[in-house]
C-alpha positions in Angstrom: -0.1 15.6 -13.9 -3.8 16.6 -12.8 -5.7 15.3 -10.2 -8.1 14.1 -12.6 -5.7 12.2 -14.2 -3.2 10.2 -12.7 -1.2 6.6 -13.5 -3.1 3.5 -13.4 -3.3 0.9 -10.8 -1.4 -1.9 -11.5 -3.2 -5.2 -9.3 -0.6 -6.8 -7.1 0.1 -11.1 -6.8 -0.7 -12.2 -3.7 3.7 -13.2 -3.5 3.9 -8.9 -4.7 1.5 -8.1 -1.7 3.6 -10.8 0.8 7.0 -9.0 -0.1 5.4 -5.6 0.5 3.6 -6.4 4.2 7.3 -8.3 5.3 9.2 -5.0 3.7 6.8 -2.7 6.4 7.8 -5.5 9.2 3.8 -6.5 8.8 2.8 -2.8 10.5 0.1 -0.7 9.5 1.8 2.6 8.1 -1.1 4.5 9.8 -1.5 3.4 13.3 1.8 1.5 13.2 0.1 -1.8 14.8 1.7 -4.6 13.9 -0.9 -6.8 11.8 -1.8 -10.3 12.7 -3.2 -13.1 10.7 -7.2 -12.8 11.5 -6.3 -9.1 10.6 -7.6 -7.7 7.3 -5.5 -4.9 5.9 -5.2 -3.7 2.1 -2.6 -2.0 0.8 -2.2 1.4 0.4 -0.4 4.6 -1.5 1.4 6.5 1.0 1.1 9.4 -1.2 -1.9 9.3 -3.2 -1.7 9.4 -6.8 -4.1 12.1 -7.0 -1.0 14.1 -5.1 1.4 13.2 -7.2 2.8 9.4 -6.1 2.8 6.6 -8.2 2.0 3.0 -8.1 5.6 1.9 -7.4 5.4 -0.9 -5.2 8.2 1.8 -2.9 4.9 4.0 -2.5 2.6 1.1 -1.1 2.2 0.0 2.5 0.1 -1.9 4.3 -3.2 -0.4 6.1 -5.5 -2.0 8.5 -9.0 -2.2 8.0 
């Protein structure tokens, strides 16, 4: 697969993000800081599909802002 072409993003439900951020024990998978509810956070591939990961939801995590 080339950088320049990778597989699409597929947009999460608000439930597919909740199951993801309780699956990571609501931690950032950067910093590791556990995420509270004024925090804003995304989520994010842990290997980028321009390296090769996919959009599995096993390759997201969340990331604060």
């Amino acid at each position: 697969m080339s950088a320049f072409k990778h597989e699409p993003r597929r947009v999460r439900t608000a439930r597919e993000r909740a199951i993801i951020f309780a699956d990571h024990g609501g931690c950032c998978h950067v910093c590791k800081r556990k995420l509270g509810p004024a925090d804003r956070w995304d989520l994010e591939h842990k290997i980028a599909l321009e390296n090769g990961g996919t959009d599995d939801d096993e390759n997201l995590a969340p990331c604060c802002d």
